[in-house]
C-alpha positions as CSV (number, residue, x, y, z in Angstrom):
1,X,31.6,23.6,2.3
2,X,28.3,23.8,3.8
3,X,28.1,23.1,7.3
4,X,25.5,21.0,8.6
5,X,23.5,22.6,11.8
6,X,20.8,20.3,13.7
7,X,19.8,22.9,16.0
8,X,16.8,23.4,14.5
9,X,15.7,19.2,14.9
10,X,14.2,19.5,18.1
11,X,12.0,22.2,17.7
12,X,10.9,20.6,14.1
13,X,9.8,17.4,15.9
14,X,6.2,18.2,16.7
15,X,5.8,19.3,13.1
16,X,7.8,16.2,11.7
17,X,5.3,14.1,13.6
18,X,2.3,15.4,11.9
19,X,3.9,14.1,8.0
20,X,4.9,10.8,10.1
21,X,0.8,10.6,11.1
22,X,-0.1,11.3,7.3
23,X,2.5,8.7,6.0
24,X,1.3,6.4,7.9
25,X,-2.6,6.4,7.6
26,X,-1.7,6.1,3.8
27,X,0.5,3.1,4.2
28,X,-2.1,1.2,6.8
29,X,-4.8,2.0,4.6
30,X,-3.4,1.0,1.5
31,X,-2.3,-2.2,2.7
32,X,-5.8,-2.9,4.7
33,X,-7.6,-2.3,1.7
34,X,-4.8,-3.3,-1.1
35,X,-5.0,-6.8,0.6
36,X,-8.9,-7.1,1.1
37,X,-9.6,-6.0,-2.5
38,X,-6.6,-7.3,-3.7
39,X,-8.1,-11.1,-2.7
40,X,-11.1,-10.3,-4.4
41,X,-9.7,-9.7,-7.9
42,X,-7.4,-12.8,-7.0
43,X,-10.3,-14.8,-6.7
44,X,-12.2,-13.3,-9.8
45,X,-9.3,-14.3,-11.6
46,X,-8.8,-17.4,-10.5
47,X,-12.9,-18.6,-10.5
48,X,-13.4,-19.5,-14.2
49,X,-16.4,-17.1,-14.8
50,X,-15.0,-14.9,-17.9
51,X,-17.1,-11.7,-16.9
52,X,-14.9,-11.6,-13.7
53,X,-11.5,-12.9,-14.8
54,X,-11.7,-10.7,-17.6
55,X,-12.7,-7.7,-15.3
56,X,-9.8,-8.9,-12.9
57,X,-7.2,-9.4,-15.9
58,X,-7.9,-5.6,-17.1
59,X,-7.6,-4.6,-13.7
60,X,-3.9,-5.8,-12.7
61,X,-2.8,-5.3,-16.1
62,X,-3.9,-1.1,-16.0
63,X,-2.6,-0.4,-12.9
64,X,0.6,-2.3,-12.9
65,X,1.2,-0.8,-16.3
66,X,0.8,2.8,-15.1
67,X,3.1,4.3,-13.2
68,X,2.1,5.3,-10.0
69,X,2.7,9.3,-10.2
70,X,0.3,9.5,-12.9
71,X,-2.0,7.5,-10.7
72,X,-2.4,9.9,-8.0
73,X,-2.4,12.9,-10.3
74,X,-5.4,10.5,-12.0
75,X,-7.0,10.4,-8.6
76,X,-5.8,13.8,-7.3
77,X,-8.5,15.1,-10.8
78,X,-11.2,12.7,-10.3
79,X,-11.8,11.9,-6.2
80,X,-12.1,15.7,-5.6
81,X,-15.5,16.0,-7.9
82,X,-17.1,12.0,-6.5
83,X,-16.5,13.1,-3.1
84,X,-17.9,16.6,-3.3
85,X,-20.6,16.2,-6.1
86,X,-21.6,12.3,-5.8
87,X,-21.6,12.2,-1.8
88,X,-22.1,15.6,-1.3
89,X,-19.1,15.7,1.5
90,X,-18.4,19.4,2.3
91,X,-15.7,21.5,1.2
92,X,-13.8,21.1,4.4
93,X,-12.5,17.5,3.6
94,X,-8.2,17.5,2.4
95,X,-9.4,15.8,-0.8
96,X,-5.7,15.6,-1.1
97,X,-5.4,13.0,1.8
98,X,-8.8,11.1,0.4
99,X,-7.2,11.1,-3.1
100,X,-3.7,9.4,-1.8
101,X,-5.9,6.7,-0.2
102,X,-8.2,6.0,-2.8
103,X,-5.2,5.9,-5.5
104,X,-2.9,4.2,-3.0
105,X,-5.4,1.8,-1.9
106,X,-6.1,1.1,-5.8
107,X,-2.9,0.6,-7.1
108,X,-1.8,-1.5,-4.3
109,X,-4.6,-4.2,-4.6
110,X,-3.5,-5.0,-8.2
111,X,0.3,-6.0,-6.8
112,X,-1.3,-8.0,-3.9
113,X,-3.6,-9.7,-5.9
114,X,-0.5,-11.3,-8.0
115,X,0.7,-12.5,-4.9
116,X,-2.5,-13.7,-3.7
117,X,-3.4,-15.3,-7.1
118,X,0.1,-17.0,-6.9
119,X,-0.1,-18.1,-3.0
120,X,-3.5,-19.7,-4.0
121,X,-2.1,-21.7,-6.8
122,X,1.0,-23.0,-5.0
123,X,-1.7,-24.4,-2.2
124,X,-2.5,-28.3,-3.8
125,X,-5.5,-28.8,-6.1
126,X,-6.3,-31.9,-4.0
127,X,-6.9,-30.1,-1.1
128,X,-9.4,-28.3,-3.0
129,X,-11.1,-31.4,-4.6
130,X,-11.6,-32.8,-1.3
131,X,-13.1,-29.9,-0.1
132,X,-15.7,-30.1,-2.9
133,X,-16.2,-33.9,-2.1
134,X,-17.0,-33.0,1.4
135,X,-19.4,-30.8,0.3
136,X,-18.1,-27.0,0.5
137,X,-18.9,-24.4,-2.3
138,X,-16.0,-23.0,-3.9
139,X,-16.8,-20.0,-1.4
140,X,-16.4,-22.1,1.7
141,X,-13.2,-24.3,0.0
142,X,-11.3,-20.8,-0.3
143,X,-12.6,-19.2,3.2
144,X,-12.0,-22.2,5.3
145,X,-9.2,-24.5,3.9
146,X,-7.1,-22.1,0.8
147,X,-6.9,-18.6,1.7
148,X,-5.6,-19.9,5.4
149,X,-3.0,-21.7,4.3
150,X,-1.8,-19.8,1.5
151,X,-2.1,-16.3,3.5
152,X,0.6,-18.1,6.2
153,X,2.7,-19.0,3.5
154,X,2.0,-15.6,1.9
155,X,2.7,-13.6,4.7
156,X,6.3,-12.4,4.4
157,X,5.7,-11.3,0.9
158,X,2.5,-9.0,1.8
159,X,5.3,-7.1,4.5
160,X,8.1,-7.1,1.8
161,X,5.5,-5.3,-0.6
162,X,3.7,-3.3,2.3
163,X,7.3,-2.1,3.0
164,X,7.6,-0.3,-0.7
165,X,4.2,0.7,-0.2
166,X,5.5,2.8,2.5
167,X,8.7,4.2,0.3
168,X,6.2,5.0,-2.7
169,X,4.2,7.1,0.0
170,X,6.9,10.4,-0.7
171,X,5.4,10.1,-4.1
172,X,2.5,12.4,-2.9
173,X,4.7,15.9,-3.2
174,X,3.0,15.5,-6.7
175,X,-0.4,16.4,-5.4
176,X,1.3,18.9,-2.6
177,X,0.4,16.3,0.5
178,X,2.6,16.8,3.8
179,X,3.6,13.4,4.3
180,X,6.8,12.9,6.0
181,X,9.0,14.1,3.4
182,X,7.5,16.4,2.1
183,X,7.0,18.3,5.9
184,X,10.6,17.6,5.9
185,X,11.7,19.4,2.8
186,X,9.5,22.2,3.8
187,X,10.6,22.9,7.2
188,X,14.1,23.1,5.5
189,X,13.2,25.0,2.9
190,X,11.6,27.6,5.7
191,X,14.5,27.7,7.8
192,X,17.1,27.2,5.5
193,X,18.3,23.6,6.3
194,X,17.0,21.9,3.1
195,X,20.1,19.5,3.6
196,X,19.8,18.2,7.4
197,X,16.3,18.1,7.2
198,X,16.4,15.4,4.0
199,X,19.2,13.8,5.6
200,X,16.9,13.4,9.1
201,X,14.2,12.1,6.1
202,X,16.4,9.5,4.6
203,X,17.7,8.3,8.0
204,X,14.1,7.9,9.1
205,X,12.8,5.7,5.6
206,X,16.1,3.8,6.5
207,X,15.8,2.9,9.7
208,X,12.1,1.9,9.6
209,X,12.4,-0.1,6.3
210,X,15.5,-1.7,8.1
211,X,13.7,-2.8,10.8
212,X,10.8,-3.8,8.6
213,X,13.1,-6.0,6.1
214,X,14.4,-7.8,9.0
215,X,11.3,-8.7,10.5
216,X,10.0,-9.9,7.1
217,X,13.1,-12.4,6.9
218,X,12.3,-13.4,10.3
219,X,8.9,-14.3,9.5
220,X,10.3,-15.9,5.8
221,X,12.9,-18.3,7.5
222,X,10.2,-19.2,10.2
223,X,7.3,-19.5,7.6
224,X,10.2,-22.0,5.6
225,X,10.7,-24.3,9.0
């Protein structure tokens, strides 16, 4: 029976904490942009012009229909080549990190724009219609009197999905980026405590998705009142 030995832990720390730093720039960014751009195709979709809803449509329905491996190997291919040929960015940049945002940031808009799209839709058309009588563009109606409500009603959701976001993140061993997992498997690997080291790992997505959950049922029951 193997016997489990955490000595090692401690000195692991600092190195643990850079995969922690990498894990989370991809999940912040993701979500910053996954929500931004995500609103965008939600509105495309939703604003009647065919050229846009049918750019938006494509959109969702090719990234939610790919799975999201092949996405970052996709991105892991192509980003490289932009960011070295098209802006001429030097050699030195970890085009593995650039390529985990870029695909992450991607994939992640075409789930939040489903929400979005369906938060918008719940909000009632009257409110809209009076928003045109008083004069507002459709622009203005969404700025100042939909996307406010709907984003409060929303919010719970966008933390339920941020928080797979940041479970999907350990899908980057695919393109060899030392995320949090990934420093973790390696550090055991090196010293020879493979199993502690992905048992430290599991505890850590755990605990942090744990706490994350509960908040988001916090905010769901509060939203609800």
């Amino acid at each position: 029976m193997h016997q489990l030995d955490w000595s090692g832990i401690p000195g692991a720390l600092p190195t643990l904490w850079t995969g922690v730093v990498v894990t989370c720039k991809i999940t912040s960014c993701a979500v910053v942009v996954g929500i931004f751009w995500g609103t965008l195709i939600a509105l495309m979709r939703l604003s009647g012009i065919r050229i846009l809803a049918g750019f938006a449509r494509g959109y969702v329905t090719v990234f939610r229909s790919s799975p999201l491996v092949m996405v970052l190997l996709w991105f892991f291919l192509i980003v490289p080549q932009v960011l070295q040929t098209v802006l001429g960015l030097s050699a030195d940049v970890d085009v593995r990190l650039a390529s985990a945002l870029v695909a992450f940031s991607l994939f992640e808009a075409a789930y939040y724009s489903e929400i979005i799209r369906a938060g918008i839709q719940a909000i009632p058309r009257g409110q809209v219609n009076a928003s045109f009588a008083l004069g507002m563009s459709y622009g203005l109606a969404m700025r100042f009197v939909v996307l406010p409500q709907a984003f409060r009603a929303m919010v719970p959701l966008l933390l339920t999905q941020a928080i797979a976001l940041f479970q999907d993140t350990s899908l980057v061993y695919v393109i060899s980026l030392a995320d949090f997992f990934r420093t973790a498997a390696n550090i055991g690997e090196r010293d020879g405590t493979t199993v502690e080291m992905v048992l430290l790992a599991g505890t850590g997505y755990f605990m942090i998705c744990l706490i994350a959950s509960s908040f988001a049922k916090g905010l769901q029951r509060k939203v609800a009142r």
